[in-house]
C-alpha positions as CSV (number, residue, x, y, z in Angstrom):
1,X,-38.9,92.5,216.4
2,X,-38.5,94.8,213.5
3,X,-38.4,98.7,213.7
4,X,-38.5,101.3,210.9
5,X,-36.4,103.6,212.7
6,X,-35.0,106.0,209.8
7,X,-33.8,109.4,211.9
8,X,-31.5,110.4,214.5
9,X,-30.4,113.4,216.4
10,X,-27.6,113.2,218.5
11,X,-26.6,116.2,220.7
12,X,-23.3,116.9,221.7
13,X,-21.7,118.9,224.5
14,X,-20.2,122.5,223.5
15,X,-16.9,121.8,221.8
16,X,-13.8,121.8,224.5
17,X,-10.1,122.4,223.0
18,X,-8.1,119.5,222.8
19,X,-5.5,121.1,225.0
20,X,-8.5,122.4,227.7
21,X,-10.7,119.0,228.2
22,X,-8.3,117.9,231.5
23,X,-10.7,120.9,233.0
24,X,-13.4,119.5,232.2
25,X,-15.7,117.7,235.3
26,X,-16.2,114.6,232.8
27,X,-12.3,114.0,232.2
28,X,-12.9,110.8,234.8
29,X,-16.2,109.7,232.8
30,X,-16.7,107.4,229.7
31,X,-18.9,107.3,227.2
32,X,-19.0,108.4,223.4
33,X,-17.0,111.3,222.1
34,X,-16.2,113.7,219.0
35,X,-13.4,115.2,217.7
36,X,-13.4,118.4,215.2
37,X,-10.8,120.1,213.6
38,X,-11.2,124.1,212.8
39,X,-8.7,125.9,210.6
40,X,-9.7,129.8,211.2
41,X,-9.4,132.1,207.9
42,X,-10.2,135.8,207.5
43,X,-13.8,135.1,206.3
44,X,-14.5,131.7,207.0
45,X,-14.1,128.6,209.5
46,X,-13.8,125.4,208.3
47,X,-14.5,122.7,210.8
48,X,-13.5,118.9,210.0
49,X,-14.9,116.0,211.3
50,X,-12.0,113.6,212.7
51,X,-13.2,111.1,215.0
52,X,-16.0,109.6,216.5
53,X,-15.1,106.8,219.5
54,X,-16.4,105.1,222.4
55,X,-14.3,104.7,225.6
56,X,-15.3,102.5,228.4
57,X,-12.1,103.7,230.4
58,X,-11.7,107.3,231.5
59,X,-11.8,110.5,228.8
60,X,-8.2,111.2,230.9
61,X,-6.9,107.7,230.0
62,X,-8.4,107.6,225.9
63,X,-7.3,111.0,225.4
64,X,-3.8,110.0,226.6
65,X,-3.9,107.1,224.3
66,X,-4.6,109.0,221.3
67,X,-2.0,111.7,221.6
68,X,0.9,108.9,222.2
69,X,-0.6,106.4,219.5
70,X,-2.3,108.8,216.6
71,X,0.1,111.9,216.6
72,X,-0.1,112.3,213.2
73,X,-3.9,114.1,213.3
74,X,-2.6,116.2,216.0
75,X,0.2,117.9,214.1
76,X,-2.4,119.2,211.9
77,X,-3.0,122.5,210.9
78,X,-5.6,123.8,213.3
79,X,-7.2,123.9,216.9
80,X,-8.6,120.4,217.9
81,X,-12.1,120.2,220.0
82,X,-13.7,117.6,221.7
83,X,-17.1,117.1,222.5
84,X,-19.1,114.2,224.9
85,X,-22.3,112.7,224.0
86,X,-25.2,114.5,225.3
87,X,-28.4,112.9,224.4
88,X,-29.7,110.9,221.3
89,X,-33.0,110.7,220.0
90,X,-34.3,107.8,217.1
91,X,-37.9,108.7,215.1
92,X,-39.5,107.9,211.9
């Protein structure tokens, strides 16, 4: 079967800090998630992309994992955010 799919839209959750997720209701869930980097300047934000996984464990256990195994992108300048896959939608 062959399909000419050639758009998405995926639609993530408001961003959470890094250090604030543990509150959120999901922290037990799974799924796919994405993390951002912002560096705050007097007249701009820049936001980085850093990550994009898929957990099939707890957000808890994965987020754990990351801090003990991939410290380096933590000790980077700025304030980390996470956000959980809300919806995606494919078109032509």
């Amino acid at each position: 079967m062959k399909t000419n799919l050639r758009h998405i839209i995926i639609k993530w959750s408001y961003p959470r800090k890094w250090d604030c997720f543990e509150d959120n209701p999901l922290i037990d869930s799974w799924g796919i998630y994405y993390i951002t980097r912002a560096i705050y300047y007097d007249d701009r934000t820049d936001e980085t992309p850093i990550y994009v996984g898929k957990t099939l464990r707890s957000f808890r256990q994965r987020f754990r994992e990351h801090e003990k195994d991939e410290k380096d992108f933590l000790y980077k300048k700025g304030e980390f955010y996470v956000s959980t896959l809300k919806d995606v939608y494919a078109y032509k």
